[in-house]
N, CA, C and O atoms as a CHARMM CRD file, in Angstrom:
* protein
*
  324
    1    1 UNK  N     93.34100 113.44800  95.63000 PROA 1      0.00000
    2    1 UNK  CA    94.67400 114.01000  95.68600 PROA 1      0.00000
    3    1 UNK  C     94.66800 115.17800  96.67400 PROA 1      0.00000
    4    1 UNK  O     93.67700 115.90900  96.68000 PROA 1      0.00000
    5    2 UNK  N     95.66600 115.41500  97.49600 PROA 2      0.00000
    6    2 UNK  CA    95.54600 116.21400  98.16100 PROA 2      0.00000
    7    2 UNK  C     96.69300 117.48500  97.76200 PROA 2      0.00000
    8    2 UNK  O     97.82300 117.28700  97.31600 PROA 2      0.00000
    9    3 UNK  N     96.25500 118.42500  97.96600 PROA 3      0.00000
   10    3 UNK  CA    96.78700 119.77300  97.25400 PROA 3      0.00000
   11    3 UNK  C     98.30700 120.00000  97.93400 PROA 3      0.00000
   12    3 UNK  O     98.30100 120.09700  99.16100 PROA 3      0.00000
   13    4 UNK  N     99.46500 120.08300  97.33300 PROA 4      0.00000
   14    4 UNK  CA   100.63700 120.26100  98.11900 PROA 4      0.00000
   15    4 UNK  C    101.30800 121.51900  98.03500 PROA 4      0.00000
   16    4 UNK  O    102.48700 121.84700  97.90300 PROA 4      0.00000
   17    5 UNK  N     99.84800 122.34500  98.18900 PROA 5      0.00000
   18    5 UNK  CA   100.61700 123.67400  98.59900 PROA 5      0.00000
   19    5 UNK  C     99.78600 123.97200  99.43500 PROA 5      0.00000
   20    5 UNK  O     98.56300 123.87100  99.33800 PROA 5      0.00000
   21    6 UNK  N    100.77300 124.58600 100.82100 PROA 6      0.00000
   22    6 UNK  CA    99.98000 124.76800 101.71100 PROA 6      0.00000
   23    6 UNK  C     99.21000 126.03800 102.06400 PROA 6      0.00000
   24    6 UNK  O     99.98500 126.98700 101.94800 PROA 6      0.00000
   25    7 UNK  N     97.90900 126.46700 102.47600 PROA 7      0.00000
   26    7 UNK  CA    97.20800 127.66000 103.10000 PROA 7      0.00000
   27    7 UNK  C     97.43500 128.31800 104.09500 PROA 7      0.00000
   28    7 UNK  O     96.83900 127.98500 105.11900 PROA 7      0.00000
   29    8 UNK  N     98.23200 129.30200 104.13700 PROA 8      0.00000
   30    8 UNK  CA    98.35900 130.19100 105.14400 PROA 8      0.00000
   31    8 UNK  C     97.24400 131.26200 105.81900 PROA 8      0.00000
   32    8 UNK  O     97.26400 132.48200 105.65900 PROA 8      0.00000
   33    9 UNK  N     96.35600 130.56800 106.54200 PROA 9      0.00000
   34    9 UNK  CA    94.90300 131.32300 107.00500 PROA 9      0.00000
   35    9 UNK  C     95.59600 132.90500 107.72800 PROA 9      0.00000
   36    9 UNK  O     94.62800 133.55900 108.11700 PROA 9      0.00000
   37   10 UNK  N     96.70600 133.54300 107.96200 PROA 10     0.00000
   38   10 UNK  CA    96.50000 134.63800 108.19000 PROA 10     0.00000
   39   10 UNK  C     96.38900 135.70100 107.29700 PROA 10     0.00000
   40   10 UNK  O     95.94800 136.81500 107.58100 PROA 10     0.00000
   41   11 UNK  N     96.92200 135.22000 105.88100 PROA 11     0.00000
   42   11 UNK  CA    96.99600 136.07200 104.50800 PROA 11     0.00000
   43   11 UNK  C     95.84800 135.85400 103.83900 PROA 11     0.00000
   44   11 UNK  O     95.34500 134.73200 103.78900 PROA 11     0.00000
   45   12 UNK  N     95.29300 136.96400 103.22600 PROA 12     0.00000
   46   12 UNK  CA    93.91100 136.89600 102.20900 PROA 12     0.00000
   47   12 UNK  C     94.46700 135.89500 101.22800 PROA 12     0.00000
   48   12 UNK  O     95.66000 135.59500 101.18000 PROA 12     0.00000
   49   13 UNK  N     93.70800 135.49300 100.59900 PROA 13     0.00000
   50   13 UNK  CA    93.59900 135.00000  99.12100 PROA 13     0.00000
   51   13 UNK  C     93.08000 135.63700  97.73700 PROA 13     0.00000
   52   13 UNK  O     91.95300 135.42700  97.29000 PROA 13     0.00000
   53   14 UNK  N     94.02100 136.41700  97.14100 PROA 14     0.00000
   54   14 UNK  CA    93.60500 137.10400  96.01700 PROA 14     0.00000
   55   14 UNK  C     92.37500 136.68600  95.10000 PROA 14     0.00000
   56   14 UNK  O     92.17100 135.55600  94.65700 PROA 14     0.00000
   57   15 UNK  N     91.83400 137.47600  94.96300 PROA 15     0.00000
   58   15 UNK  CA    90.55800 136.44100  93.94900 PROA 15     0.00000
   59   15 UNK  C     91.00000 136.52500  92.76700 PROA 15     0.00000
   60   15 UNK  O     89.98500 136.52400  92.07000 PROA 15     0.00000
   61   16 UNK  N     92.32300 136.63300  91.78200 PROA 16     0.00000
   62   16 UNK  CA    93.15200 136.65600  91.05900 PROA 16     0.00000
   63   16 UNK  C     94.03900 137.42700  90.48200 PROA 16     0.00000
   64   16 UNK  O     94.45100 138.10900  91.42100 PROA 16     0.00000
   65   17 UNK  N     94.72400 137.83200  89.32300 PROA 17     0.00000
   66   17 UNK  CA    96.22500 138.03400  89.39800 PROA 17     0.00000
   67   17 UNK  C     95.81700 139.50500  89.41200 PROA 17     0.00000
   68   17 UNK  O     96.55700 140.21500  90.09300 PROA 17     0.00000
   69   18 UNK  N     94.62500 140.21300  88.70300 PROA 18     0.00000
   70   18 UNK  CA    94.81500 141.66500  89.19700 PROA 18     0.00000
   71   18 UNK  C     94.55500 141.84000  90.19700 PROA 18     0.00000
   72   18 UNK  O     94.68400 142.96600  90.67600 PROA 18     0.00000
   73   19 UNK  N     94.12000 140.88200  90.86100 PROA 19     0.00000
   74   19 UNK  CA    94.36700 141.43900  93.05300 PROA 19     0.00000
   75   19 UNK  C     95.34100 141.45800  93.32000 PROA 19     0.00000
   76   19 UNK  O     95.77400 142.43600  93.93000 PROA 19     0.00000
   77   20 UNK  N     96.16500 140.37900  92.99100 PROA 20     0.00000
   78   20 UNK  CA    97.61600 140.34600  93.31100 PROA 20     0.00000
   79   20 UNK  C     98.41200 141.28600  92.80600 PROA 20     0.00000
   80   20 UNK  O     99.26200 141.87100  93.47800 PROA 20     0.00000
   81   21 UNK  N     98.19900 141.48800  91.63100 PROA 21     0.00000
   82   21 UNK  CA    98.79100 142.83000  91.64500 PROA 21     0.00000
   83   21 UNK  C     98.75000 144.44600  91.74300 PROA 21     0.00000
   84   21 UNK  O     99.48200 145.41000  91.52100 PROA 21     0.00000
   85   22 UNK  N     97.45400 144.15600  92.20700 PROA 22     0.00000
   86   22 UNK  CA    96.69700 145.79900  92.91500 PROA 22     0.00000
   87   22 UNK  C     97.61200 145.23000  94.67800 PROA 22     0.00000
   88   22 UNK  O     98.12300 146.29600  95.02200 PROA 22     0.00000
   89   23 UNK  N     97.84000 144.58900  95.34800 PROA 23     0.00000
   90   23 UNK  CA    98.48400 144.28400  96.11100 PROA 23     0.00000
   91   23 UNK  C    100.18800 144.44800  96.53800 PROA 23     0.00000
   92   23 UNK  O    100.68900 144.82500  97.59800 PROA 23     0.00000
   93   24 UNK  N    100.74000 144.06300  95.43400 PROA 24     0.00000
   94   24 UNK  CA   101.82800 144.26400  95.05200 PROA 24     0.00000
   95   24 UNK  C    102.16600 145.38200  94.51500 PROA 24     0.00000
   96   24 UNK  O    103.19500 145.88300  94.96800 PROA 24     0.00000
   97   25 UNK  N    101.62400 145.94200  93.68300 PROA 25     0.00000
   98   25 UNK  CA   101.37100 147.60900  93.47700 PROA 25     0.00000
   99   25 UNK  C    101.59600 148.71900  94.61300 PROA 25     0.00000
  100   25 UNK  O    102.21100 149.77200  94.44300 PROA 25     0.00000
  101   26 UNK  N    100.94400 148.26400  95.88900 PROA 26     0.00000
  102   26 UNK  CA   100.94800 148.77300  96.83100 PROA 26     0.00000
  103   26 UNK  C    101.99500 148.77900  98.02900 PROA 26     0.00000
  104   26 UNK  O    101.57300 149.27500  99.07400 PROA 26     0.00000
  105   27 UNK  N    102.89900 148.44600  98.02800 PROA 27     0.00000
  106   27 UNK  CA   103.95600 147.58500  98.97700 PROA 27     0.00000
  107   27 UNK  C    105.22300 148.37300  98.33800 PROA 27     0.00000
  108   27 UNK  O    105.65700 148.43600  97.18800 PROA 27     0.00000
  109   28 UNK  N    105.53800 148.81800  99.28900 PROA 28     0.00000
  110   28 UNK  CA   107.20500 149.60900  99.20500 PROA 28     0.00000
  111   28 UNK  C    108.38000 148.91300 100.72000 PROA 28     0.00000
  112   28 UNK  O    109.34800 149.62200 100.99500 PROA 28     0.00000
  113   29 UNK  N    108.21000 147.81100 101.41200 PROA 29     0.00000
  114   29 UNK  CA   109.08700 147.41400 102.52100 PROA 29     0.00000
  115   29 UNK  C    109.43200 145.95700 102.08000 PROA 29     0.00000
  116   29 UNK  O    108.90600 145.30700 101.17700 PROA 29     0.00000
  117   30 UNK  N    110.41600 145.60400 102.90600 PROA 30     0.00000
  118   30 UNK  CA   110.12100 144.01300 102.88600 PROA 30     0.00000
  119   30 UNK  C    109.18700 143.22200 103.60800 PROA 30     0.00000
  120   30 UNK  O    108.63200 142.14600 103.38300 PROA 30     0.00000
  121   31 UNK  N    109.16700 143.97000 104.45100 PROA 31     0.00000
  122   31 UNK  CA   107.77900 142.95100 105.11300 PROA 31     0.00000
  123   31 UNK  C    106.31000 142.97700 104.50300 PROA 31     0.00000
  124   31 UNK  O    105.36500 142.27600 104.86400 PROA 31     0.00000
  125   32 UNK  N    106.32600 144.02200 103.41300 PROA 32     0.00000
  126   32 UNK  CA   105.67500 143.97800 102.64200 PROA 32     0.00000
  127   32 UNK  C    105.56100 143.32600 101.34400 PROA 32     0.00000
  128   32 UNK  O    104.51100 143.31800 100.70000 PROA 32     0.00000
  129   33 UNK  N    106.81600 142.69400 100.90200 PROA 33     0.00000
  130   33 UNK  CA   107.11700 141.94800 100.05400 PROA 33     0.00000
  131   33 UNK  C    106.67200 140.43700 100.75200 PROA 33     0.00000
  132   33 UNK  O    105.67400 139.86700 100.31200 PROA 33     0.00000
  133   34 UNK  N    107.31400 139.94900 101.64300 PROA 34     0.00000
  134   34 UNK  CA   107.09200 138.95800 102.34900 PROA 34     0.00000
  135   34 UNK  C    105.25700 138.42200 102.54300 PROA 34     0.00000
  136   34 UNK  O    104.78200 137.28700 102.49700 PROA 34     0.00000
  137   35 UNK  N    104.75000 139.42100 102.70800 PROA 35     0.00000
  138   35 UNK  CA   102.98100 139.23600 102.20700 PROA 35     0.00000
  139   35 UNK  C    102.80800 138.84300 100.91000 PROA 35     0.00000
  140   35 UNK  O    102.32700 137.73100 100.69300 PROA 35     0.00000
  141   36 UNK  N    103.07000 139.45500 100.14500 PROA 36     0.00000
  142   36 UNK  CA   102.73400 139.36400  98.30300 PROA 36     0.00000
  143   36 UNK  C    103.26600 137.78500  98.82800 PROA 36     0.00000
  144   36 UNK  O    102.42900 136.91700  99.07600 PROA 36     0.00000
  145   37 UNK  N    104.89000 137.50100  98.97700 PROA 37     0.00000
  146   37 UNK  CA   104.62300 135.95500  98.92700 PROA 37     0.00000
  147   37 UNK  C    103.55200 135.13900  99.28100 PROA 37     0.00000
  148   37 UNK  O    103.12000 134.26200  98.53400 PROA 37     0.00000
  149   38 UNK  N    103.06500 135.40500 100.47900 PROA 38     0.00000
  150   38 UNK  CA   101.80400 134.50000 101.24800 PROA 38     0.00000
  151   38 UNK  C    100.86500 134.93500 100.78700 PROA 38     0.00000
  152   38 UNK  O     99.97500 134.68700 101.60100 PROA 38     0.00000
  153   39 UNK  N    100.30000 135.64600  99.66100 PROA 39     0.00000
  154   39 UNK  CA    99.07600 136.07900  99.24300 PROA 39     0.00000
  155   39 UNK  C     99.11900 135.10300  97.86600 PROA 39     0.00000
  156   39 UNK  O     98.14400 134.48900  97.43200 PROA 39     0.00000
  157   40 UNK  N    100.45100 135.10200  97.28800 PROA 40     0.00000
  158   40 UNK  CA   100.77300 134.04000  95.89500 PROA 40     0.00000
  159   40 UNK  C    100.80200 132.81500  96.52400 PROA 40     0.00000
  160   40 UNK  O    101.14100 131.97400  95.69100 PROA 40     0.00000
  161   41 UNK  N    100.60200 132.31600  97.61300 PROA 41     0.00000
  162   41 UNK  CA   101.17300 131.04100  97.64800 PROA 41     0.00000
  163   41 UNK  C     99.82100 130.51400  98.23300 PROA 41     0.00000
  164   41 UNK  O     99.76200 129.28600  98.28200 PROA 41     0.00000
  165   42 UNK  N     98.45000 131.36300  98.79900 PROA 42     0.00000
  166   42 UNK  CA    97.53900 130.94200  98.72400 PROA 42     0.00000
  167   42 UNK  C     96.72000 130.81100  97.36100 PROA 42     0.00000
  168   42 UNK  O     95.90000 129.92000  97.13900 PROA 42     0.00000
  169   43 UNK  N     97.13000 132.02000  96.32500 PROA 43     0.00000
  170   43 UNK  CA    96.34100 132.04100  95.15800 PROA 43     0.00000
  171   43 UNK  C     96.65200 131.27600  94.34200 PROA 43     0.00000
  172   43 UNK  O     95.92700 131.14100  93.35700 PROA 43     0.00000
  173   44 UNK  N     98.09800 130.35300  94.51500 PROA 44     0.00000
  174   44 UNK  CA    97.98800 128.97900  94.00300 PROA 44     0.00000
  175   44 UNK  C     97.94500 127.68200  94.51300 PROA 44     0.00000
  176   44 UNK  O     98.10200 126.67800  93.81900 PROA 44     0.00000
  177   45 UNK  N     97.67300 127.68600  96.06700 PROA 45     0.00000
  178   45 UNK  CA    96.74200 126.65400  96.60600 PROA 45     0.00000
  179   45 UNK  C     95.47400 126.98400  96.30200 PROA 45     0.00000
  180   45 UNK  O     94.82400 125.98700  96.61600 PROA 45     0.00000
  181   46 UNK  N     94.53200 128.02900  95.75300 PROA 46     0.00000
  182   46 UNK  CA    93.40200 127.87200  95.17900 PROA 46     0.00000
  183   46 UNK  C     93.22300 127.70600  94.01300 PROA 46     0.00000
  184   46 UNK  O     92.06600 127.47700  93.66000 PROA 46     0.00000
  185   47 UNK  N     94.13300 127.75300  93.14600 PROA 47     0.00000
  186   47 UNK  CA    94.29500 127.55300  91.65800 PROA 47     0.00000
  187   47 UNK  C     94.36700 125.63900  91.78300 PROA 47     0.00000
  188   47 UNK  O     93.64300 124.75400  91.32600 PROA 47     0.00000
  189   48 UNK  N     95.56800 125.63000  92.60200 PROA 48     0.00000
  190   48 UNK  CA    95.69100 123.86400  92.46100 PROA 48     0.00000
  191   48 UNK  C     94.50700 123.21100  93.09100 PROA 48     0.00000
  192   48 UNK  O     94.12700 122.26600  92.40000 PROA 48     0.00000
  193   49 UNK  N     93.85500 123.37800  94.07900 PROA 49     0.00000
  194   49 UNK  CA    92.75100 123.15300  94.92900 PROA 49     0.00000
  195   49 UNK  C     91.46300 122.91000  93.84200 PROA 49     0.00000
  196   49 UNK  O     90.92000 121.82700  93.62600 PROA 49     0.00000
  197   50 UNK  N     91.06800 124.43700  93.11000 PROA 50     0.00000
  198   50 UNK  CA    90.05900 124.10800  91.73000 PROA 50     0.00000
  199   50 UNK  C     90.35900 122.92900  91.03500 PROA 50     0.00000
  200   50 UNK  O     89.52300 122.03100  90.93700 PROA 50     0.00000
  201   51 UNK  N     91.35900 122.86200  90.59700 PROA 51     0.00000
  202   51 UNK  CA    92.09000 121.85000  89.49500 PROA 51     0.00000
  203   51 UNK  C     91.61000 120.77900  89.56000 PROA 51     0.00000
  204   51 UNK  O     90.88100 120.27400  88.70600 PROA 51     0.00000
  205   52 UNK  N     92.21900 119.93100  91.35500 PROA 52     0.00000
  206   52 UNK  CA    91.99600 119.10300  91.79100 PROA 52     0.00000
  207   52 UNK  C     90.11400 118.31500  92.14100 PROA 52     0.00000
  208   52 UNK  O     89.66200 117.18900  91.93100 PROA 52     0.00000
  209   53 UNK  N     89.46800 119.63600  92.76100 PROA 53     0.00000
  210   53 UNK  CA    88.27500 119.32500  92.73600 PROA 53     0.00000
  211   53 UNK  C     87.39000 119.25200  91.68600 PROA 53     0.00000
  212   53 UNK  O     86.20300 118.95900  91.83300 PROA 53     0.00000
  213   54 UNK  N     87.95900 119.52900  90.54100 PROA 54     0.00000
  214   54 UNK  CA    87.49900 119.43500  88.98900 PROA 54     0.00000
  215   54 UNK  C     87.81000 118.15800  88.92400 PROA 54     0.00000
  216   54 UNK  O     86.88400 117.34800  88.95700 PROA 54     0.00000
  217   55 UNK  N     88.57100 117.89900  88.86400 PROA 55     0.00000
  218   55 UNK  CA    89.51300 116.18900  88.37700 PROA 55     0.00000
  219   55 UNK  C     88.28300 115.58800  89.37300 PROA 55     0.00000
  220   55 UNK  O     87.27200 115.17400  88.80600 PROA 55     0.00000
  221   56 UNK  N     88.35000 115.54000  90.73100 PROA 56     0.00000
  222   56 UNK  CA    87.46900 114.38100  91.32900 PROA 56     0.00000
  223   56 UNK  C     86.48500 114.66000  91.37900 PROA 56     0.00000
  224   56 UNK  O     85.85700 114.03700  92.23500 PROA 56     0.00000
  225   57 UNK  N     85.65100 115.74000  90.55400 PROA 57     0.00000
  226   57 UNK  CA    84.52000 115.51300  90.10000 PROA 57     0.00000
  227   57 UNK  C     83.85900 115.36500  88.95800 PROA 57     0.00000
  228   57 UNK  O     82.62900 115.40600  88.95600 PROA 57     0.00000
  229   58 UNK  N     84.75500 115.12500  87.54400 PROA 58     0.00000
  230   58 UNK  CA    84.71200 114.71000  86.55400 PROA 58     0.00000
  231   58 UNK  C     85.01900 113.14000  86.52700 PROA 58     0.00000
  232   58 UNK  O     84.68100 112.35700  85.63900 PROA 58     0.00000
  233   59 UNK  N     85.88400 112.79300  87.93900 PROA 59     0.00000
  234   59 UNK  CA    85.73500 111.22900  87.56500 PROA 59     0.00000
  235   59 UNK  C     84.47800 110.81200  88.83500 PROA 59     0.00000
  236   59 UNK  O     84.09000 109.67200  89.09100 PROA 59     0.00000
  237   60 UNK  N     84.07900 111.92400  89.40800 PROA 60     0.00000
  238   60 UNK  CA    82.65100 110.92300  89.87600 PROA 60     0.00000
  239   60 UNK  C     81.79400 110.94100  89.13900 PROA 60     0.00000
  240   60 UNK  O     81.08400 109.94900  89.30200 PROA 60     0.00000
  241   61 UNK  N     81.39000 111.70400  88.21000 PROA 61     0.00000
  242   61 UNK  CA    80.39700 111.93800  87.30300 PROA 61     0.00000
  243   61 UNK  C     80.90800 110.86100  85.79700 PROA 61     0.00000
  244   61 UNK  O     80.11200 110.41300  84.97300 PROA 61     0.00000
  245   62 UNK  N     81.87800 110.72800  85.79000 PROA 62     0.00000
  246   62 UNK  CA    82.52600 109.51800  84.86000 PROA 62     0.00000
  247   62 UNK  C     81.99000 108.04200  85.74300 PROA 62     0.00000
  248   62 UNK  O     80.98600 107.46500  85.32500 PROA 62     0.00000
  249   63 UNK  N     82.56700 107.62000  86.69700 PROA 63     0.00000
  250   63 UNK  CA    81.83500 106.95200  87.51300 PROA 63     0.00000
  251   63 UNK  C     80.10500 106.72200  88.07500 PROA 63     0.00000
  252   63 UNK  O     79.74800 105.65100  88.56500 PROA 63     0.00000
  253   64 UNK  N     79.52500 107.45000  87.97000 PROA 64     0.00000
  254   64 UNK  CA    78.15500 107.40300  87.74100 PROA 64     0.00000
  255   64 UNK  C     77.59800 107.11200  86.73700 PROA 64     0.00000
  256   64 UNK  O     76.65900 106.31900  86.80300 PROA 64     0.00000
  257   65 UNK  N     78.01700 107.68200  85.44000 PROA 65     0.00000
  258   65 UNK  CA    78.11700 107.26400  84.20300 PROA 65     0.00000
  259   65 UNK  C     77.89800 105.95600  83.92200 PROA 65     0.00000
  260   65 UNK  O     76.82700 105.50200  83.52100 PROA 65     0.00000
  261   66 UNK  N     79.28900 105.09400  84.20500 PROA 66     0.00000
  262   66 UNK  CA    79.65500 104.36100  84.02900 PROA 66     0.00000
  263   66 UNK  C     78.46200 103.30400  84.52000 PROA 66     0.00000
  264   66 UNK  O     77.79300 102.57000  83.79200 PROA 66     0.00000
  265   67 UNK  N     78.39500 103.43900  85.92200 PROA 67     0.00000
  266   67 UNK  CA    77.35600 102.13800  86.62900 PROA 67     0.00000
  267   67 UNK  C     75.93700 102.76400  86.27800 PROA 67     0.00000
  268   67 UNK  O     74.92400 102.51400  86.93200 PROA 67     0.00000
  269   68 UNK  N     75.96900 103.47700  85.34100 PROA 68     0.00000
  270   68 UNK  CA    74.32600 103.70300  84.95600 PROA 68     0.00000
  271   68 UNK  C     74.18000 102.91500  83.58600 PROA 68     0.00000
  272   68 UNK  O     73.07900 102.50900  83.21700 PROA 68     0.00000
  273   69 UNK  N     75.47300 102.69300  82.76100 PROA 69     0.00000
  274   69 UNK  CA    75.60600 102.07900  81.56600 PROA 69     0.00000
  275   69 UNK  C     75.93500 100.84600  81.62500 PROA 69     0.00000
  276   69 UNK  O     75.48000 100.06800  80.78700 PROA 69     0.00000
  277   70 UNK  N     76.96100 100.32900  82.82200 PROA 70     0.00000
  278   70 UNK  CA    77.01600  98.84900  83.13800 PROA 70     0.00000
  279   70 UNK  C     75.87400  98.26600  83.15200 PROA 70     0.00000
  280   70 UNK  O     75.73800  97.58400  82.13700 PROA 70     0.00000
  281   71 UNK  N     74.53000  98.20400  84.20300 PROA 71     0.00000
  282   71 UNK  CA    73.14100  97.18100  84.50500 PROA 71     0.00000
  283   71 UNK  C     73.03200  96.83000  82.34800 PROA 71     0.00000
  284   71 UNK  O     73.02200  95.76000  81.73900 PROA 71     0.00000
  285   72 UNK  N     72.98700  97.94200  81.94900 PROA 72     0.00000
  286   72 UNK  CA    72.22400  98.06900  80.66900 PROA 72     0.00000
  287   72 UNK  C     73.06400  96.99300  79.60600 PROA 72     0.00000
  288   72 UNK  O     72.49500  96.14200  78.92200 PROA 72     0.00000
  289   73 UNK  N     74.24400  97.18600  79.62700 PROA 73     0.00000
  290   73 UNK  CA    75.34300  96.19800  78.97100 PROA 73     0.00000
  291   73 UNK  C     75.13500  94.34800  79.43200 PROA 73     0.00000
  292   73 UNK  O     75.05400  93.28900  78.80900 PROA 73     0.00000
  293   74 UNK  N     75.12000  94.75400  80.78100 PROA 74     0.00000
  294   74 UNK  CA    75.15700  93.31200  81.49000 PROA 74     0.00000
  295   74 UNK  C     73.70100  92.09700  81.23000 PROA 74     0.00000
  296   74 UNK  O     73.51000  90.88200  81.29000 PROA 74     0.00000
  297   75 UNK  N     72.86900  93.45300  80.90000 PROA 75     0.00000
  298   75 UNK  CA    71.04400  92.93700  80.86300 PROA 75     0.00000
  299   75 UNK  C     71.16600  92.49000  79.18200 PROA 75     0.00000
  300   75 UNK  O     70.84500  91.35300  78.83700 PROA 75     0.00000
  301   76 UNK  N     71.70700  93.59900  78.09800 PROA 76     0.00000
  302   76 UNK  CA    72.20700  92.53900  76.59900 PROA 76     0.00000
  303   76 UNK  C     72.59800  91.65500  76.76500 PROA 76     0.00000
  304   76 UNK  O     71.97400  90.71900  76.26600 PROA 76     0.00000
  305   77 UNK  N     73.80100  91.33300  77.51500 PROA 77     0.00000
  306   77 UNK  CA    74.71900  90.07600  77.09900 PROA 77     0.00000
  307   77 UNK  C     73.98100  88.77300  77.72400 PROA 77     0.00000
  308   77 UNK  O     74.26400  87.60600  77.45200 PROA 77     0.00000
  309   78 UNK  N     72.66800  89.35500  78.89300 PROA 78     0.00000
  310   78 UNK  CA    72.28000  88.39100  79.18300 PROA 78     0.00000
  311   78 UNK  C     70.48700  87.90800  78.18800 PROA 78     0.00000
  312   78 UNK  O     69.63800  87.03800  78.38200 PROA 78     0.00000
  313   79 UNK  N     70.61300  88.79400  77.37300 PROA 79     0.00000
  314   79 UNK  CA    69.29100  88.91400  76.50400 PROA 79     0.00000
  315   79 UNK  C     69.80200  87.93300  75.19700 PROA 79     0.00000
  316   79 UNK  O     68.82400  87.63500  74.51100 PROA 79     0.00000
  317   80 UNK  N     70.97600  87.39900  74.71500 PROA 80     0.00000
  318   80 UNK  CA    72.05200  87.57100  73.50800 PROA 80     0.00000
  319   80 UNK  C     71.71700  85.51200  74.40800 PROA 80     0.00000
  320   80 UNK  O     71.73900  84.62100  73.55900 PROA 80     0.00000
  321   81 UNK  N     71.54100  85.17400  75.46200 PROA 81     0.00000
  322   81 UNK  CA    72.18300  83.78700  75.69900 PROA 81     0.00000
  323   81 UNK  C     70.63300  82.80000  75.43400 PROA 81     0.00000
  324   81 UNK  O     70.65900  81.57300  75.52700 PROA 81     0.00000
């Protein structure tokens, strides 16, 4: 799956919400407001990004699983004839 929020590489990425808001804390303009947006909108393309690379690596490791337990199933049913 690919993450559908996009990364804006000129804004940091908070390493979470009390960065963001030691960030936001700090900001009295709008163009300073306008950052806090692009600083939130990377810290939840890295929130969704984790998510995602969790998911496809719980189903490769489900998938490995799996064809390590298939040979073993397939070798009974052929032990059973």
């Amino acid at each position: 799956m690919k993450n559908p929020i996009e990364k804006h590489n000129l804004f940091v990425t908070p390493s979470g919400l009390d960065a963001l808001v030691e960030i936001v804390e700090g900001m009295d303009n709008v163009a300073q407001a306008y950052q806090v947006m692009m600083f939130t909108m990377n810290h939840c393309h890295r929130l969704v990004q984790v998510a995602i690379d969790e998911d496809e690596a719980r189903d490769e490791e489900l998938s490995v699983m799996r064809d390590a337990v298939a040979p073993r199933k397939n070798q009974q049913q052929l032990e059973l004839f």
